[in-house]
N, C-alpha and C positions, 0 to 999 in steps of 0.2 A: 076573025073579029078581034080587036084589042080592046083591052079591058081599063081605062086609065087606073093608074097608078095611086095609091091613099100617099097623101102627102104627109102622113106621121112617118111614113118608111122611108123618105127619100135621103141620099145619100148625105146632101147636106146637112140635114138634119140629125143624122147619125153620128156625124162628127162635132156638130157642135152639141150634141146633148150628151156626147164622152168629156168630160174634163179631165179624165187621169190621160188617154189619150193626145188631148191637144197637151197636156204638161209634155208628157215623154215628147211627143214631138219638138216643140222648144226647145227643149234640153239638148234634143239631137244636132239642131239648126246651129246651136250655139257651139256644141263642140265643132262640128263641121267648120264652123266659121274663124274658128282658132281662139275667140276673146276669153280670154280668164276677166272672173270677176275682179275689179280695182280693189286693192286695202286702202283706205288713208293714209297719206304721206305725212310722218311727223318732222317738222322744221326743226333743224337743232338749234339749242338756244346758241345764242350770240357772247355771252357771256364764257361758257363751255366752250364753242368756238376758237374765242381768243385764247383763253388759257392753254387751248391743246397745242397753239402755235408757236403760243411765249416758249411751251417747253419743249417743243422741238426744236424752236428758236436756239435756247441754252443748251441743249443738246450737243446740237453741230455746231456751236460754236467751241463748246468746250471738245470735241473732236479733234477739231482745226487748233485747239491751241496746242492738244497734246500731241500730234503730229508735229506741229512746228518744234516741239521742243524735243522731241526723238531725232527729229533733220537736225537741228544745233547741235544735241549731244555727238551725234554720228558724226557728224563736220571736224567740233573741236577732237574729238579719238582718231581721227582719220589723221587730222595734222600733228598729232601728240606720236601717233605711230611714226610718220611719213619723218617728222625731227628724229626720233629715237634711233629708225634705222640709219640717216644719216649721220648720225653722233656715233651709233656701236655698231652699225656694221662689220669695221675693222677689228672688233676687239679682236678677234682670234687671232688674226694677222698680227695684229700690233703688240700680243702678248709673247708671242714668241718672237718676234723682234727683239727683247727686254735681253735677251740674250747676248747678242751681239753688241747693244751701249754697253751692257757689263761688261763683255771682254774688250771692249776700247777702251773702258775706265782702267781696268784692270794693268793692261798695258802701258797705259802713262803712269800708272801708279807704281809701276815697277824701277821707273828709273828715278832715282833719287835725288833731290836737287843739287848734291853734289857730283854725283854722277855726271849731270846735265851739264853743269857747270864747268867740269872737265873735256866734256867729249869733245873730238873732233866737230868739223863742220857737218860731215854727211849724215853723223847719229842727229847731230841738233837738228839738221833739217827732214830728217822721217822721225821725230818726236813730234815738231812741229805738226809733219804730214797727217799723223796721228791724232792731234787736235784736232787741227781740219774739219779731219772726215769724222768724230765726234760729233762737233758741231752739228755741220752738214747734218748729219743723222739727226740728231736729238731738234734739230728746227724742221725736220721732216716730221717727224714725229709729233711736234705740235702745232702742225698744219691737219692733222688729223686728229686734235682733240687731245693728245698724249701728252702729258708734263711730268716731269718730274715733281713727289712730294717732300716737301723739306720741310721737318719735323723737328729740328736739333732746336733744342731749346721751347718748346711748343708742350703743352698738355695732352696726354698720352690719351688718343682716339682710336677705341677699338677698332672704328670704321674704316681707317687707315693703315693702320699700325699694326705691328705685331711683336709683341715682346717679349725677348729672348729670357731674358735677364732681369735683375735687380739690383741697383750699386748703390751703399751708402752714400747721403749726402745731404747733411743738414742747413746745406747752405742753398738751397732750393725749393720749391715748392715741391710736397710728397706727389707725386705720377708724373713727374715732369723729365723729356725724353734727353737724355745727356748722351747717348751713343748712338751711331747710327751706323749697325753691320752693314746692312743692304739697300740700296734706294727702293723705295716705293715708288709707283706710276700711279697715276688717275687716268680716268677718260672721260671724259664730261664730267659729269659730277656723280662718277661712282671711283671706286676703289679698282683698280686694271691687277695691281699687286700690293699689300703691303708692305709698309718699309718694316725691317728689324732691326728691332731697337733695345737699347738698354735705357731702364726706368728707373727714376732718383727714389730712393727710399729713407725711413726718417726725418724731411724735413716738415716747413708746418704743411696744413690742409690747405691743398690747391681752390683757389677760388672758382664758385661755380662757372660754366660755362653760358656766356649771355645768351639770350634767346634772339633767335634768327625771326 
């Protein structure tokens, strides 16, 4: 015999007269289901917006200028080196060169213009030859930047010059080069060797030197 059932006990009933149950239950559904609760989305003002781009803006630009002017500076050193080594490359070579126009100089200076005057034909023509190959050399030599520095009569530049000496002479300007032992050489525009020199002493004060 069955007995029906009291409807205060039925299962349905059970469940909906738990409310902490059907909470846990939702709660479960909901992670199951993966959703997180939403936060509010805050719009950022427009105003703040801009400004944040103006200065990104200034930023990268001032980036891009100072690059640009690190490329320039690198460019203009790059060609400053790129001249330099073509102008001194040779120094070494061409300083010991200075050797050999000395002893060519040396050689013509040995015969005396009487001498010259006297010789036969064959000394006058290897005196000659001797000029020559001077020449020759010394416009070699300034084919590569190398000159001779002529100083005689010129205000005595340490940059240049070197001086041996000091000879009275009040008929002068005081530092002014009246003798000249040795040639000096340049090379571009430095000093390859000093000339030495003998410097006028007692006359008045050398006027200053003008600005370059």
């Amino acid at each position: 015999m069955q007995y029906p059932q009291d409807p205060a006990t039925t299962p349905a009933d059970q469940t909906t007269a738990d409310p902490k149950a059907a909470s846990a239950e939702g709660a479960h559904e909901t992670s199951l289901s993966g959703e997180a609760p939403q936060s509010p989305v805050t719009e950022p003002e427009p105003f703040t917006e801009l400004e944040n781009l103006h200065a990104e803006n200034a930023a990268l630009k001032e980036r891009v200028l100072r690059t640009l002017a690190e490329m320039e500076n690198l460019r203009r050193r790059t060609e400053r080196e790129v001249a330099d080594a073509k102008t001194y490359g040779v120094t070494s070579f061409a300083r010991e060169m200075l050797t050999l126009a000395d002893n060519l100089r040396r050689a013509l200076e040995a015969v005396t213009p009487e001498a010259r005057a006297a010789a036969d034909p064959t000394l006058t023509a290897f005196v000659e030859g001797i000029e020559l190959t001077e020449r020759a050399f010394l416009a070699s030599l300034a084919r590569q930047g190398v000159k001779k520095i002529e100083p005689q009569g010129q205000r005595f530049d340490p940059n240049m010059h070197e001086a041996l000496f000091e000879a009275p002479d009040p008929s002068v300007p005081n530092g002014t080069v009246v003798q000249v032992v040795e040639t000096g050489y340049s090379i571009g525009e430095r000093c390859l060797r000093p000339a030495k020199v003998g410097v006028s002493r007692g006359g008045p004060k050398a006027a200053p030197a003008p600005e370059k």
